[in-house]
PAGUGU-44925 format. One record per residue (C-alpha): x, y, z; residue in three letters. Coordinates in pm, whole numbers, plus 32768, in hexadecimal, padded with zeros to 4 digits. Example, Ala and Ser with C-alpha at 12.3 -4.5 7.8 and 13.67 -1.06 7.14 Angstrom:
<pts>
84CE;7E3E;830C;ALA
8557;7F96;82CA;SER
</pts>
This chain:
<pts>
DFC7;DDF7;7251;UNK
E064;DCC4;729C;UNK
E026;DBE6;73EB;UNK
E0B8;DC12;74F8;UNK
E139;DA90;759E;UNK
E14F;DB06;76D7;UNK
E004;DB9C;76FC;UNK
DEFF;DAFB;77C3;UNK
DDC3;DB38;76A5;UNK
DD13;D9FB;764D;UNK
DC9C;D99F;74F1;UNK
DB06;D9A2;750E;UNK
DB2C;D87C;7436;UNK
DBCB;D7B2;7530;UNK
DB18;D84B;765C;UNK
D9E5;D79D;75B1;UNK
DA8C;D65E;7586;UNK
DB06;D647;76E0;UNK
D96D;D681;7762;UNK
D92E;D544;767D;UNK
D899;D409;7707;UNK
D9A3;D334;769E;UNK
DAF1;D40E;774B;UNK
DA44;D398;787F;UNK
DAC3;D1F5;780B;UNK
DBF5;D19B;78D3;UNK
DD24;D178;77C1;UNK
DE89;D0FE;7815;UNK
DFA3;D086;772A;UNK
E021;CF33;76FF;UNK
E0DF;CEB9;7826;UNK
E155;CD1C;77A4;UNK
E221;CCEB;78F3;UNK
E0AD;CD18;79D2;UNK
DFE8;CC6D;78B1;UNK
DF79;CDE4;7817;UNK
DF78;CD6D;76D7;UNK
DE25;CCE1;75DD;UNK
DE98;CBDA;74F8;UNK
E01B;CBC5;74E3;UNK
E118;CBCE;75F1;UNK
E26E;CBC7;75BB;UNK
E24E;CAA8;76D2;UNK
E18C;C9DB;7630;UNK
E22A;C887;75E8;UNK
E25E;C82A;746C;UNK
E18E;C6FA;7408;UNK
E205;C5A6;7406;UNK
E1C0;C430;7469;UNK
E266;C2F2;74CA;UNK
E1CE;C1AD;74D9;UNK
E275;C07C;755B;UNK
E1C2;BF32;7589;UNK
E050;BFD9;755D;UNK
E0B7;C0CF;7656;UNK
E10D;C239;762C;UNK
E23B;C25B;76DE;UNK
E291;C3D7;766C;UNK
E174;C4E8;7637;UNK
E1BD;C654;7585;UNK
E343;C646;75E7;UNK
E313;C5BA;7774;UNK
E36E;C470;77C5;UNK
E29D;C35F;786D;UNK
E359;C367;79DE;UNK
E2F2;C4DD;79BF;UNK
E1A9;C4DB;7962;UNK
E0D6;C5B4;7A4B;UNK
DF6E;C4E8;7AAE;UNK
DED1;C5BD;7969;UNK
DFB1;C4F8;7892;UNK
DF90;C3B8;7906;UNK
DE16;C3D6;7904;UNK
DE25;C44F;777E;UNK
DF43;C356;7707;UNK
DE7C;C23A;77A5;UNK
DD25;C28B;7777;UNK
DD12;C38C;762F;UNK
DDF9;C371;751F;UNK
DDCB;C256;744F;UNK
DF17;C190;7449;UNK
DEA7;C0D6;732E;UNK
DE8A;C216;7249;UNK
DF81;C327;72EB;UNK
E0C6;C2E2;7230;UNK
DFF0;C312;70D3;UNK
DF23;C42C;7133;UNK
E04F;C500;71ED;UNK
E106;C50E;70A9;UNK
DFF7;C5AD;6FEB;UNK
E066;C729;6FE6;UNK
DFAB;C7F8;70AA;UNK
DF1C;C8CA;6F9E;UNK
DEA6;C7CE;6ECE;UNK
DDC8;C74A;7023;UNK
DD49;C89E;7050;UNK
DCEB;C89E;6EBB;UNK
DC3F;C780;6EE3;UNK
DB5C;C80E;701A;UNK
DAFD;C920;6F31;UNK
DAB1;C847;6DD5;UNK
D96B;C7FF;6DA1;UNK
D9C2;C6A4;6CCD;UNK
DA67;C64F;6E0F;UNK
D954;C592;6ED1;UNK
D963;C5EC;7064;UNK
D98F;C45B;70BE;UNK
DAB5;C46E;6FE5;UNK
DB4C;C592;70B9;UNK
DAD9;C4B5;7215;UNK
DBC2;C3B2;71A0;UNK
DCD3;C477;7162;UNK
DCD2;C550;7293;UNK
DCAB;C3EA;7375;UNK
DE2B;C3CF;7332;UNK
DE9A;C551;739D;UNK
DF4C;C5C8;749C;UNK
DEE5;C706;757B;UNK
E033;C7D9;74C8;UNK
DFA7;C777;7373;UNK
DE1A;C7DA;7389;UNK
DEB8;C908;7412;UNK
DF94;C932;72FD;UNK
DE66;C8AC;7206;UNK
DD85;C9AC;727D;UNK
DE7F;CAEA;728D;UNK
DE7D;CAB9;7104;UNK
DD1E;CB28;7100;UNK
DC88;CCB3;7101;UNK
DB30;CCEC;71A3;UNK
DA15;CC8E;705F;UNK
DB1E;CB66;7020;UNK
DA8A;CACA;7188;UNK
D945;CB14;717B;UNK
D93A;CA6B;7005;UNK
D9DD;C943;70DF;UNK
D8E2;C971;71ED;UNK
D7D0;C945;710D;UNK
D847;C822;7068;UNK
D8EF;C774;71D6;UNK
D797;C7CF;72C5;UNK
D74C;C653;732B;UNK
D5D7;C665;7321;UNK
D520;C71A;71DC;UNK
D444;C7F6;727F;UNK
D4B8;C910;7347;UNK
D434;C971;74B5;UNK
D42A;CA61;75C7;UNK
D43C;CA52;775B;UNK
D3D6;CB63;784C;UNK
D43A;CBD4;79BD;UNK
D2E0;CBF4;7A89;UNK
D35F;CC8E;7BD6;UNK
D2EA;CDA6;7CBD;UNK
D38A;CE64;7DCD;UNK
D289;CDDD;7EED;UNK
D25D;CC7D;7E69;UNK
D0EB;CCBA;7E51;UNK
D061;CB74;7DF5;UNK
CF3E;CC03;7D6E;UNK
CFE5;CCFF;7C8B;UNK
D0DF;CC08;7C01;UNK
CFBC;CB1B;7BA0;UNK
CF19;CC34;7AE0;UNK
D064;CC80;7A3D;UNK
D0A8;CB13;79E9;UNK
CF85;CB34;7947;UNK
CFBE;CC4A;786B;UNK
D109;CBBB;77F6;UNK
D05F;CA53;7790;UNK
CF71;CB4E;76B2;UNK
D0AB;CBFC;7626;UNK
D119;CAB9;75B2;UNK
D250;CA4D;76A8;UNK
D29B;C8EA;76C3;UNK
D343;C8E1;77C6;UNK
D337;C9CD;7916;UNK
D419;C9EA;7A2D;UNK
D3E9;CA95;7BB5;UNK
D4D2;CAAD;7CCC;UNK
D4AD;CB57;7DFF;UNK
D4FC;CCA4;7EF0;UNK
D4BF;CBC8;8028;UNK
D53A;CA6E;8027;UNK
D400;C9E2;80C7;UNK
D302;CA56;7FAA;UNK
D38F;C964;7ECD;UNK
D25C;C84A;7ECD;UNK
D176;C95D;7E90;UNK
D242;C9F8;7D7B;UNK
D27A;C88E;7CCC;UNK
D0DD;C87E;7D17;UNK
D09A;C999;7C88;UNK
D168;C982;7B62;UNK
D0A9;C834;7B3B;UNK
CF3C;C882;7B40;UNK
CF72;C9F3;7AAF;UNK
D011;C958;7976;UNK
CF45;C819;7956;UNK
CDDE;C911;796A;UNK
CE41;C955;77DE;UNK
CEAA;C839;7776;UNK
CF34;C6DE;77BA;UNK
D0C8;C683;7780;UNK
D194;C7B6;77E9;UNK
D2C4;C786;789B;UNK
D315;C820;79FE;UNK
D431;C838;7B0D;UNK
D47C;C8B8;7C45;UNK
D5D9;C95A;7C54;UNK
D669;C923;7D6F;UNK
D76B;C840;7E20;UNK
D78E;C6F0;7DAE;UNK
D705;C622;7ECA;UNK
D5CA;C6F8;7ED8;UNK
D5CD;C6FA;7D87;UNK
D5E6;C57A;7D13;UNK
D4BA;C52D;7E52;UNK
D3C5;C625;7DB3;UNK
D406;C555;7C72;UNK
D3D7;C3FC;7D1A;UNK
D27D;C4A4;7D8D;UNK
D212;C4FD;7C34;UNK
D1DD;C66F;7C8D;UNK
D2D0;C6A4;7B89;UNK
D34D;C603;7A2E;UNK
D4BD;C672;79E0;UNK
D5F2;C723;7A73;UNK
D715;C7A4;79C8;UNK
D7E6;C853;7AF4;UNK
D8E6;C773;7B1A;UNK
DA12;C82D;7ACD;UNK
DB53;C7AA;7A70;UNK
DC9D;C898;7A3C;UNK
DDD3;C86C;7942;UNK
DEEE;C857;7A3E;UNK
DF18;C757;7B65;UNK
DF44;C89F;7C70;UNK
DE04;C8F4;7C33;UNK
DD72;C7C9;7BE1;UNK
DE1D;C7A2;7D69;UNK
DD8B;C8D8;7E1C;UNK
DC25;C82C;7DC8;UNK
DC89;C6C4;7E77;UNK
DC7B;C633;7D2F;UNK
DCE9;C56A;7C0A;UNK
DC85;C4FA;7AA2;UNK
DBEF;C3A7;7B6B;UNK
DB55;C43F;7C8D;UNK
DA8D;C50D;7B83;UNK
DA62;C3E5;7A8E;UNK
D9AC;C33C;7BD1;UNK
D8D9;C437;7BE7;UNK
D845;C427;7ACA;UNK
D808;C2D2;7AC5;UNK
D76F;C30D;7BD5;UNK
D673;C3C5;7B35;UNK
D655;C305;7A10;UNK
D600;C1D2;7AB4;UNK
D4E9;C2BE;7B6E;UNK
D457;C310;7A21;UNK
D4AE;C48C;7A3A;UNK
D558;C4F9;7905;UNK
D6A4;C5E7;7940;UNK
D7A4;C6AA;7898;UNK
D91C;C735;7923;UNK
D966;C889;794F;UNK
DAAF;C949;78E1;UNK
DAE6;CA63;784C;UNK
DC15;CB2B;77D6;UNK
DC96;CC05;78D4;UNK
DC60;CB51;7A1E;UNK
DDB8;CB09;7A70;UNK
DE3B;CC65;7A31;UNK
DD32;CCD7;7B14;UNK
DD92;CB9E;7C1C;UNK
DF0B;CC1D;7BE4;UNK
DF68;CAC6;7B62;UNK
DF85;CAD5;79E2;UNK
E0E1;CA54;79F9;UNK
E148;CB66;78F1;UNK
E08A;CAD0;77BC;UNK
DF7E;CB5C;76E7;UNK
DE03;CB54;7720;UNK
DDC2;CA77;762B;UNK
DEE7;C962;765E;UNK
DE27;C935;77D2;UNK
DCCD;C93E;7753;UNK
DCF6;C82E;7650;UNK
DD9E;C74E;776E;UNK
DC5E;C77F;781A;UNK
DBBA;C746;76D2;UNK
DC76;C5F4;769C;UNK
DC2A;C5B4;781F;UNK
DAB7;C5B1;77ED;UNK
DACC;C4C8;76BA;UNK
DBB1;C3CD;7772;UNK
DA9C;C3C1;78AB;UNK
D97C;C356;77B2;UNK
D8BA;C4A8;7810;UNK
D7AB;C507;7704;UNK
D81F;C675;76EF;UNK
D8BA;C79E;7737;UNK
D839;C8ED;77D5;UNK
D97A;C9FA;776A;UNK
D9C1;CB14;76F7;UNK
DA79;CBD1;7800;UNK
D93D;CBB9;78DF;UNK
D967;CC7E;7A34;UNK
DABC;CCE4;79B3;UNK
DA6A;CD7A;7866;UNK
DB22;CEE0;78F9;UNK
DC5D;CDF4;78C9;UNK
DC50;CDD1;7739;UNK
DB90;CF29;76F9;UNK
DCB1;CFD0;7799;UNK
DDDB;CF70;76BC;UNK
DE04;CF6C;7523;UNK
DD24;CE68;7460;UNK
DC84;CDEC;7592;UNK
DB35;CDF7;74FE;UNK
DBCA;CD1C;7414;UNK
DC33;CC39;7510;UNK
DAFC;CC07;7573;UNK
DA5B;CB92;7420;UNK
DB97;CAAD;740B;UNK
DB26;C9DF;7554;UNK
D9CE;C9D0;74CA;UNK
DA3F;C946;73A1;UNK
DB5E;C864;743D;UNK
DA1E;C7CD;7515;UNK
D963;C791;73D1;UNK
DAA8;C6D2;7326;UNK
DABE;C5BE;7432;UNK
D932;C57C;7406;UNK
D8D0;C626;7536;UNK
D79E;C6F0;7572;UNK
D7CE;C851;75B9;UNK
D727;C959;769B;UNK
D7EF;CA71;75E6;UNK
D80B;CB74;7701;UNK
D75D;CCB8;76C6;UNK
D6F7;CC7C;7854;UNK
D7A7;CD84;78F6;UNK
D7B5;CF2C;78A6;UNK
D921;CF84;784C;UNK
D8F3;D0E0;77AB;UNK
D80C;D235;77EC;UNK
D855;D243;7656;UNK
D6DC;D1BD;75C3;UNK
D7CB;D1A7;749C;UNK
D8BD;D0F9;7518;UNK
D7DD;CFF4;75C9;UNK
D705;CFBC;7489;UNK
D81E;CF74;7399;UNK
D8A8;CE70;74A7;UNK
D76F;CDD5;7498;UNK
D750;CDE9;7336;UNK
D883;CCE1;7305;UNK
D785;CBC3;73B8;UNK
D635;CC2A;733E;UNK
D685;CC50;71D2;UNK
D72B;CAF9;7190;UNK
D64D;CA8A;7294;UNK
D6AB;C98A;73CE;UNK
D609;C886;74A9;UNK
D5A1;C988;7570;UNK
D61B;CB28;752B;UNK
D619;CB7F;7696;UNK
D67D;CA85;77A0;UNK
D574;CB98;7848;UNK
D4B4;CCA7;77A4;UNK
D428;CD85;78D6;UNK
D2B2;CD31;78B1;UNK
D299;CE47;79E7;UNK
D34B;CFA7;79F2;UNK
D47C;CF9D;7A75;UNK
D45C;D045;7B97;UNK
D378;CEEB;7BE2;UNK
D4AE;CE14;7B52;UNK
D56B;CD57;7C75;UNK
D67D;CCCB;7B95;UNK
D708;CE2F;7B84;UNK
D64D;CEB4;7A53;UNK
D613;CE0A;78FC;UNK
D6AC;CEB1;77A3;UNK
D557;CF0A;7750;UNK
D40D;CECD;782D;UNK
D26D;CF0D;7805;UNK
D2AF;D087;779C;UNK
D35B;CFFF;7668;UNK
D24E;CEF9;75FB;UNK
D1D8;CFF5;74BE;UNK
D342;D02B;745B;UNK
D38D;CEDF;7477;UNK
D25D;CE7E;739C;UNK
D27F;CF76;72BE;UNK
D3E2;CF34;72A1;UNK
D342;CDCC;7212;UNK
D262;CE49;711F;UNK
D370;CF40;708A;UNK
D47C;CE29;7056;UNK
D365;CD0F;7008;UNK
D41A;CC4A;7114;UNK
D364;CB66;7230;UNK
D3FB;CBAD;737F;UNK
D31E;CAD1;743E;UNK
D1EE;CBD2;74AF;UNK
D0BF;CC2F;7421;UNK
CFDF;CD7E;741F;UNK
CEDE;CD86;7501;UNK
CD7F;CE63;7549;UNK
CD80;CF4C;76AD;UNK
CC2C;CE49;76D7;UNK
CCB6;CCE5;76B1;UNK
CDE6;CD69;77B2;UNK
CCF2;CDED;78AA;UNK
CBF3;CCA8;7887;UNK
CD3B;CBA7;78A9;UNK
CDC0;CC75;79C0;UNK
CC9D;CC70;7A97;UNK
CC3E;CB1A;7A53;UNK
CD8A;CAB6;7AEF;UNK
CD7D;CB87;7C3E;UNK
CC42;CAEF;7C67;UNK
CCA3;C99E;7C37;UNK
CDB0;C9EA;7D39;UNK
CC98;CA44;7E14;UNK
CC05;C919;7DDF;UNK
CD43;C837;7E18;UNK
CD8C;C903;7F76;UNK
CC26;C8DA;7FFC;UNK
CC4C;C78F;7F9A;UNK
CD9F;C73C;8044;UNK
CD37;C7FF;8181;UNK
CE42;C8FF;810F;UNK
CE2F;CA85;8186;UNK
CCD1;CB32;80D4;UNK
CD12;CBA2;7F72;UNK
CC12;CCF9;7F63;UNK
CB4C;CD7F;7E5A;UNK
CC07;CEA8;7E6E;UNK
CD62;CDF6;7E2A;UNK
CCB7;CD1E;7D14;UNK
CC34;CE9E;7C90;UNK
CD81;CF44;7CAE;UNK
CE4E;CE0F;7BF7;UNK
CD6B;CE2A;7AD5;UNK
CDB8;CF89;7A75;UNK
CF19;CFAD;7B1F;UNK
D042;D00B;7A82;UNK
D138;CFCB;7B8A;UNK
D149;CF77;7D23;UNK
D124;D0B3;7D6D;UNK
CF95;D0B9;7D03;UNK
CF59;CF77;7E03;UNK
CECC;CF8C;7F5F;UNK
CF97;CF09;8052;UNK
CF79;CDB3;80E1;UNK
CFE6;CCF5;8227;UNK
D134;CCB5;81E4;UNK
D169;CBC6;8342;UNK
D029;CB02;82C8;UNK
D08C;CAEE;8167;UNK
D1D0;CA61;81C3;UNK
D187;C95B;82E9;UNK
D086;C8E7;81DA;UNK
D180;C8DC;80BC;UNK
D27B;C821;81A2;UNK
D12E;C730;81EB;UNK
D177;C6AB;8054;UNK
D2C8;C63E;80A7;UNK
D278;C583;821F;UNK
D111;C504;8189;UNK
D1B1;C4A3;802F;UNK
D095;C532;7F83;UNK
D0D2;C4C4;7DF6;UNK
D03D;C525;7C95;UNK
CF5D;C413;7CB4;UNK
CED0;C47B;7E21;UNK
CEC4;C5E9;7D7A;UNK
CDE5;C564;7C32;UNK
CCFA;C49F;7D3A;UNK
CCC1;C5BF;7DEA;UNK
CC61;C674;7CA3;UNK
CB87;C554;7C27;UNK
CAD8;C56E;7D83;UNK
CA57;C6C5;7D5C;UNK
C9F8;C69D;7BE7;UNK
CB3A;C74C;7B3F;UNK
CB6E;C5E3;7A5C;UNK
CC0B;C68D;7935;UNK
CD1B;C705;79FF;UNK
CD4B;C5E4;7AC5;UNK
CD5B;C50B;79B8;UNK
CE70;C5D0;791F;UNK
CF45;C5CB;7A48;UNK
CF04;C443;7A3C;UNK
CF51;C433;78FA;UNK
D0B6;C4A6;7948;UNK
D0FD;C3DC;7A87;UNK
D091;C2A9;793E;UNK
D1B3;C369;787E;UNK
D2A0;C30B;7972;UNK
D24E;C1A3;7965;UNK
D289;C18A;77F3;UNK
D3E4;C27D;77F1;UNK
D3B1;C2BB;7686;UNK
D3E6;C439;7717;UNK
D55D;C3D3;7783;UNK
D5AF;C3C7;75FC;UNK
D68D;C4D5;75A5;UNK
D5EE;C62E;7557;UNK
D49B;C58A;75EC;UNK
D376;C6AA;75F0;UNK
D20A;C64F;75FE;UNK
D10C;C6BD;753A;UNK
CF85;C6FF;7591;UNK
CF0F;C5AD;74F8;UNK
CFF0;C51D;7620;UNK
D0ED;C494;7517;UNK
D255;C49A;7559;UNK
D33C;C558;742E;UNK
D497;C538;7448;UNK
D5B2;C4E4;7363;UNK
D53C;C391;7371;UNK
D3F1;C3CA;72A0;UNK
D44A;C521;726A;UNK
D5A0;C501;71C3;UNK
D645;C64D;713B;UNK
D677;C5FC;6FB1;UNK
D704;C761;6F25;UNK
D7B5;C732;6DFA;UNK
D781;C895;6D6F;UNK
D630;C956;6CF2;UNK
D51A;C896;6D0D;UNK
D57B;C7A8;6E18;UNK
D585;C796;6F84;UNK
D48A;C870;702E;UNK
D382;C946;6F5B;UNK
D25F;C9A7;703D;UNK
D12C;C93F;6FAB;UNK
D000;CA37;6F0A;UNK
CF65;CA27;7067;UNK
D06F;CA93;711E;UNK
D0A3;CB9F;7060;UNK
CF71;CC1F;704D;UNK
CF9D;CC12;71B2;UNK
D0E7;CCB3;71EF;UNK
D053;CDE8;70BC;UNK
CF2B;CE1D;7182;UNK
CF94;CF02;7297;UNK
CE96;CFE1;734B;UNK
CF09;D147;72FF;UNK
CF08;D0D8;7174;UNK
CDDA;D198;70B1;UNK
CD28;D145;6F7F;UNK
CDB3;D240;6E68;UNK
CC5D;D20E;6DB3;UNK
CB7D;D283;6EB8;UNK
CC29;D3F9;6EB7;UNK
</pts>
């Protein structure tokens, strides 16, 4: 019997479909005239340069007396006049050839993109499919070895809890770890915590406190914390505008912390000025490399994109995902480190979410998730990471199946538990110590075994906070906080906390792609230079570390059965 169009029966088939995870994802079609579009906008301007006198005086089709403050800030302080004539006439294909060859060494590639305009990397890059940017990514990563970061938040900004949780993470193996806050005025305790939570492992990891920039940079000139990277900067002047700010203002900034000894990155991502309703009507990617080109004109080490906080943007519309990788890898070809997203949930797909992050993680890059949720997400106060702590054993397994290092490490129920209390109890110490509100037994107790904020007792909020505010009026520092340590016997922890206040004396962490490893050495593309020039080059983890990465708790002995 034949159907019947008008009827209202379903196919099961597609009933089944519809109850899937993934037709839950927000999906819209392209929409060029409010920036809905990935890679290629039929507003996009067609590459081109003209240089008069040293000077570019006419950028991808717009002329000098109509340069917006982007443009002025690229032509004057990115391109290389010296090189852009030769290197604009290569074809675009052959460019995006040579980011794929392996007998094409990566410095030779930095040289040539020096003299590109924003139209032609955009142009360069829409030549390549998905496995033709992460071969690029591999080669173009700045420093050899690739990293992680991790979010450490929780809902109540328990001090005690984050500490433990800090903890944890340094014992997963994150480099670097960044808080922020659900109340403004927890912040010193959340950069303290952060602090002595990760430091109880092990000396040299990296922490921040995400919040706004004054706040921010003084909690860095105290030495409660060792780099930020949420400075954002936007691909059109309107937005750029709506923040009271320019290419300079943000270029000052980071001087600012430079010259403090805090390393820093940018922010951008594709996306944020479709969401800002300012995208001017050209594609994702045109805006992001301008950012991209941005941050390389201000002298920044890095780069923390990949959509970020607006990663709904790109997921929604055709090869947005795609998009994505492109901005990692457009970071990567102007010798930039780069904190390749991953930071923010974007799908209810498990799928969907793993494959994005497979396009970082397999190639590998400075660090795979500008934020890997070290705490559930429900605990996650930058609105939930793409995966978090119930994904750990996926994640590692995920390593061992691929024999690929994504930056952590398996680790026993015991050495979590040991690390984790060790830390709430040197915040107990530290609080006693700085006449701070009572850390209890009970607390230090429920930290070591808790899963999420929701297994803490609660503490005196109005105390906790006229005492956190007492950091900021008392300029308490790193130094006054390892003193305090020292004082009540806790010298291996103290003397790792001095040991990175001595780390921003030397700056050798402001090198590009800087991480620090638990010999207190610096490694960045300095000393740590990415050589891949096809198989066996470039990054091979060592017997150790694999050993490490194969050795995963649930594996069994087949001989013993």
């Amino acid at each position: 019997m034949k159907p019947n169009p008008t009827a209202v029966r379903r196919s099961k088939r597609f009933q089944v479909l519809e109850d899937r995870p993934v037709n839950k994802d927000g999906f819209v079609h392209e929409w060029p005239e409010q920036g809905f579009v990935a890679m290629s906008s039929p507003n996009d301007p067609s590459p081109s340069i003209e240089i008069q006198d040293g000077r570019i005086v006419e950028l991808d089709g717009k002329l000098r007396k109509d340069f917006d403050m982007l443009d002025q800030f690229i032509a004057d302080y990115t391109i290389d006049v010296a090189t852009a004539n030769e290197m604009m006439n290569m074809e675009s294909v052959d460019i995006a050839r040579k980011l794929v060859d392996i007998n094409v060494s990566r410095s030779e590639v930095l040289a040539i993109v020096t003299g590109l305009t924003p139209a032609k990397i955009v142009e360069v890059l829409n030549q390549l499919n998905v496995v033709e940017m992460m071969m690029a990514l591999q080669k173009m990563r700045a420093r050899k070895k690739p990293s992680n970061q991790c979010h450490v938040t929780n809902v109540r900004d328990n001090p005690v809890l984050m500490a433990a949780d800090a903890a944890e993470a340094a014992l997963r193996g994150f480099d670097e770890q960044e808080t922020t806050v659900g109340v403004v005025r927890y912040a010193p305790f959340n950069a303290l915590a952060l602090l002595v939570g990760s430091q109880t492992v092990r000396g040299g990891i990296l922490t921040q406190d995400a919040l706004e920039e004054a706040t921010e940079l003084r909690l860095a000139m105290l030495g409660l914390t060792t780099y930020a990277e949420t400075i954002s900067i936007y691909g059109t002047e309107s937005v750029f505008k709506d923040g009271d700010d320019t290419p300079w203002s943000k270029s000052f900034l980071a001087s600012a912390y430079a010259s403090r000894g805090s390393k820093m990155r940018f922010t951008s991502g594709t996306g944020s000025e479709v969401q800002m309703a300012g995208a001017e009507g050209k594609s994702m990617l045109y805006l992001e490399i301008r950012c991209i080109m941005m941050a390389k004109g201000a002298g920044v080490q890095g780069l923390q994109n990949g959509s970020i906080s607006c990663i709904g943007i790109p997921a929604a519309v055709p090869s947005g995902i795609r998009a994505v990788l492109a901005e990692n890898l457009a970071t990567t070809m102007f010798d930039l480190e780069v904190a390749s997203g991953n930071d923010q949930t974007f799908s209810h797909s498990e799928i969907r979410r793993s494959a994005k992050m497979l396009c970082q993680m397999l190639p590998g890059t400075d660090f795979v998730f500008s934020g890997y949720s070290a705490v559930p997400n429900s605990d996650n106060m930058f609105a939930g990471s793409n995966m978090d702590s119930s994904d750990l054993d996926d994640f590692l397994i995920i390593q061992r199946d691929m024999m690929v290092d994504g930056g952590l490490r398996p680790v026993e129920e015991s050495e979590v538990i040991e690390v984790r209390y060790q830390a709430a109890k040197t915040m107990q110490v530290l609080f006693d110590e700085l006449g701070f509100p009572a850390i209890t037994e009970e607390e230090i107790d429920a930290a070591t075994y808790a899963n999420s904020s929701d297994d803490m007792p609660k503490r005196n909020v109005m105390e906790d906070l006229k005492a956190a505010e007492s950091v900021l009026k008392e300029g308490i520092t790193g130094l006054d906080v390892a003193l305090a340590l020292a004082n009540r016997g806790y010298h291996q922890v103290a003397e790792r906390i001095f040991n990175m206040l001595k780390q921003r004396v030397a700056g050798d962490y402001l090198h590009t792609s800087a991480i620090i490893d638990e010999n207190n050495i610096v490694r960045s593309a300095v000393n740590n230079e990415n050589d891949y020039t096809g198989p066996g080059t470039g990054y091979r983890m060592s017997e150790e570390r694999w050993e490490e990465i194969k050795n995963i708790r649930q594996a069994i002995s087949p001989s013993e059965y």
